[in-house]
N, C-alpha and C positions, 0 to 999 in steps of 0.2 A: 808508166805513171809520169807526165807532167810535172814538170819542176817549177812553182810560182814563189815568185820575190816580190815581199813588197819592201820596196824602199826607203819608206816613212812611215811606219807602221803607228808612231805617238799620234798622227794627224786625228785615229779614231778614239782616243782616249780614253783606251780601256774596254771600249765595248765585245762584245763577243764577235768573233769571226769565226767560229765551226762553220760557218756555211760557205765559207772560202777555201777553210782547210780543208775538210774533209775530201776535197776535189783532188787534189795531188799533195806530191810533195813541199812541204810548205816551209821558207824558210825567212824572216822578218827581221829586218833591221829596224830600229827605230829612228834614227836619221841616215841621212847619204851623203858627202859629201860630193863635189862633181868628180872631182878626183878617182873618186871609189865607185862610180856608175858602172864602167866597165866591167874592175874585179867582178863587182858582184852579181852582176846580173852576165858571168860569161858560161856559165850551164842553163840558164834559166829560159825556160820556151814559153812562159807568161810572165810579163812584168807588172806591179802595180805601183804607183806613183799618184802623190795626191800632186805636190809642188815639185817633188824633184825633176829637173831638168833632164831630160835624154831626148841629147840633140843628134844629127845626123852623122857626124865622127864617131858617136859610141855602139850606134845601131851597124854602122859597118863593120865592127867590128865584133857584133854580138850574132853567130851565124846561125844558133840555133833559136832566136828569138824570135814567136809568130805573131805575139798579143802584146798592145801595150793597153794594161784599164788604169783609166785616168779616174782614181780615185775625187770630183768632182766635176763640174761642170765644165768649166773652164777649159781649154785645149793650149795654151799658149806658152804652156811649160815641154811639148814634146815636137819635133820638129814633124811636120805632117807631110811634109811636102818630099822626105825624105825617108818616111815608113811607108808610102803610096809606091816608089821606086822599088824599095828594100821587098815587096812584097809584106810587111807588117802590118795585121789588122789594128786598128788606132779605138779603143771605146769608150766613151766619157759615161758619166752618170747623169740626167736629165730628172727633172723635177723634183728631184729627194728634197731641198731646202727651200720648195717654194713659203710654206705658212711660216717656218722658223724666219729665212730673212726679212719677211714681208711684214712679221710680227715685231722684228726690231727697227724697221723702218719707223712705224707707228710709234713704237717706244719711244725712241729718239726724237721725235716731234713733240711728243708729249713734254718726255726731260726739259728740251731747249724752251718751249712755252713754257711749263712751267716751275724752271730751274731749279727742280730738284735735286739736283747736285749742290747747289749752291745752299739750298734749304735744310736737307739733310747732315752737311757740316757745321751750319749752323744752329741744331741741337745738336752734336756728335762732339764740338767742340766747345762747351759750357758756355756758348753765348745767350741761349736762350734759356738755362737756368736763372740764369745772373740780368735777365732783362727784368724792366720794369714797368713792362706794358704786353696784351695777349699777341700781339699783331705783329712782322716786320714785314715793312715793306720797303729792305733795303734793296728788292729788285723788283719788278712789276712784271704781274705775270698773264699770259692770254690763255682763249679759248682756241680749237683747233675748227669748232662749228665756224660756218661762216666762211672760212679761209680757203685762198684760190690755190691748189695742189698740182703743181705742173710735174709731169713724168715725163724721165727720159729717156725711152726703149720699155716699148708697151710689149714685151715678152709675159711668160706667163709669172714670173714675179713683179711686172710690172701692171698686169691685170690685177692681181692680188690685193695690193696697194692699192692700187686705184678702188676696188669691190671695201675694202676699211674706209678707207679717207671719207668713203660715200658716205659709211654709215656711222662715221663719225661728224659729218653735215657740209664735209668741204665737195666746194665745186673742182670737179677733174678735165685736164685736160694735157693732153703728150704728144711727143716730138719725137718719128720715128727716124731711131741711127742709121736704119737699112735705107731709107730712102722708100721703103713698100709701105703705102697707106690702105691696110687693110679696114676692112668694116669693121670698127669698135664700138664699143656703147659711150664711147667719150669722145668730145671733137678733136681733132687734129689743128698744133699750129706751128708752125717754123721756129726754130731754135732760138731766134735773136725774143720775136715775139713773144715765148715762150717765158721767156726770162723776163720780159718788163710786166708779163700781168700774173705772173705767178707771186704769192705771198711763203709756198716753201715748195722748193725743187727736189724730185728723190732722183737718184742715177738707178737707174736698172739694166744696163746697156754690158755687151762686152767688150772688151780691149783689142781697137783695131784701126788699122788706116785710118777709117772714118773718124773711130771715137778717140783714139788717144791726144791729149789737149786739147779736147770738145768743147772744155769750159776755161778759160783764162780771162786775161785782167777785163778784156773786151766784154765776155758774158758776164761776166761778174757785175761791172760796172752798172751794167743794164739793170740790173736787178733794183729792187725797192729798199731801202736803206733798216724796213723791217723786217725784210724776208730771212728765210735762213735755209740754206743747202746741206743735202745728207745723201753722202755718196756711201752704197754698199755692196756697187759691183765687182770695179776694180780699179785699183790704188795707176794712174797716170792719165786716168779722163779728166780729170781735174788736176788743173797746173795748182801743184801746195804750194810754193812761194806767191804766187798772185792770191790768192786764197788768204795766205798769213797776212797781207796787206792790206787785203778787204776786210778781214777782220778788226785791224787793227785801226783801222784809217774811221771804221764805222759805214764803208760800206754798204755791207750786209750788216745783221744782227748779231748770224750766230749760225754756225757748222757741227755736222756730224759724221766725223771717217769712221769706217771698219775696215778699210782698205788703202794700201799708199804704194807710190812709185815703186818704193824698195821696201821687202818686209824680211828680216823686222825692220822697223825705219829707225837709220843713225843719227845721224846730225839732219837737222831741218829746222827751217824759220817757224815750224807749225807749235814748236817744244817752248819755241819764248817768245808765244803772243802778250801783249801786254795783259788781257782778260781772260784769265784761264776759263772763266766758266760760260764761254762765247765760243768754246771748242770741246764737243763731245765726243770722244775719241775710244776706241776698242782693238784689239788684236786679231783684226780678220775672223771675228768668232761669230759675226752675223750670221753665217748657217749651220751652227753644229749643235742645236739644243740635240739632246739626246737621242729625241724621237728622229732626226735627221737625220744625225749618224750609223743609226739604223738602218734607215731606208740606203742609204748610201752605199751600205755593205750588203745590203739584198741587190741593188743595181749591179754592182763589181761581182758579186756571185755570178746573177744573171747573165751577164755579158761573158761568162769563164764558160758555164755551164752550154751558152748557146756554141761557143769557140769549140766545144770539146766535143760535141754533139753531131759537128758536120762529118 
């Protein structure tokens, strides 16, 4: 029997995992530190890891190790180039949070249009008791019809998006990070371009040569002094201090992270913009509505079960 670790087991937040267990020996940490990658994964001949790191110093040292399932999409937490060597199969999970992130994309457009945060503290917090008129329009709010939707890494959360924005009335158009302009139902235009005729940019792109600092003071600049960006791929395509400055300065209008440099993120300009509610902000939680995290642990299953099959 098969000895599997996972190394972050909170990532799934409670959900069932019988269909991981039941495959071997199962034995789940709820965090890792890097320290403690080795210990613990030094019986284990299936690893699972959403974020924790296992880089190529630990795999050499872990002899009996064949699998590593990267509990998400994402790869850039496991050294690849060094489980290719080691003889270790590498498995990510593909599509499980296409509707969930694609669905908070939308959200978030919505919010920053129409500043529902800012609205909702304003009953939450006795000002709209104690008013003495139906209406405030201490902020002004838009419609999402109409509006130019530029996407960046037409992937299949980036189709997604773009198939909502449609049918919420906005015109789509994206800028592929691969460099490949495949046939899409939306036009293609260059990054700089992209930014001056877009009225709000969503990131859907992964973390690489290409994209890391994709977007800085330079992109930003270009942009429309209404528009407003919502990155929910991953936290370092978008420089946050150029970002804190755009916001600040009125640049742009208004942002949306789920994703930063460093998570959890410590100290950053992004924490004392002057306009809190010009920055919509989340804890990486853009893919994990329930029904995700589900499919997520059907993929990690699948990927054990194919491993264990050959």
């Amino acid at each position: 029997m098969k000895k599997i670790v996972f190394l972050d087991e909170y990532s799934i937040a409670g959900r069932s995992l019988e269909k991981i267990t039941s495959q071997g020996e199962y034995v789940a940490y709820d965090n890792t530190a890097k320290c403690d990658v080795i210990e613990r994964l030094k019986d284990a001949d299936i690893a699972i890891t959403n974020k924790v790191v296992i880089d190529g110093e630990a795999m050499r040292q872990l002899p009996k190790l064949k699998l590593i399932c990267i509990a998400a999409t994402g790869m850039n937490n496991v050294d690849l180039e060094a489980a290719k060597e080691l003889g270790i199969e590498v498995k990510n999970a593909v599509g499980y949070s296409t509707t969930s992130v694609a669905e908070t994309t939308l959200a978030s457009a919505l919010a920053l249009a129409r500043n529902i945060v800012y609205f909702n503290e304003y009953f939450h917090d006795g000002r709209y008791s104690k008013a003495d008129r139906a209406f405030s329009y201490d902020r002004l709010t838009f419609q999402l019809r109409d509006k130019k939707w530029g996407i960046i890494g037409m992937g299949n959360i980036g189709r997604e998006v773009a198939r909502l924005a449609t049918a919420f009335g906005c015109e789509v158009r994206y800028f592929s990070t691969s460099g490949v302009k495949r046939e899409e139902a939306y036009p293609h235009m260059e990054l700089e371009e992209l930014m001056q005729w877009s009225d709000i940019v969503s990131v859907h792109s992964p973390l690489n040569e290409r994209t890391r600092g994709l977007v800085g003071a330079k992109e930003l600049g270009m942009m429309k002094p209404s528009a407003m960006i919502i990155n929910v791929a991953r936290g370092g395509i978008i420089d946050e201090k150029a970002l804190a400055e755009a916001l600040d300065n009125d640049t742009i209008a208004a942002a949306a992270l789920d994703v930063f440099s460093v998570e959890p993120l410590r100290e950053s300009p992004l924490y004392n913009i002057k306009d809190k509610y010009k920055l919509l902000a989340s804890p990486h939680n853009a893919w994990s509505a329930a029904e995700a995290i589900d499919r997520l642990i059907e993929c990690v299953a699948d990927n054990i079960r194919n491993f264990l099959a050959k």
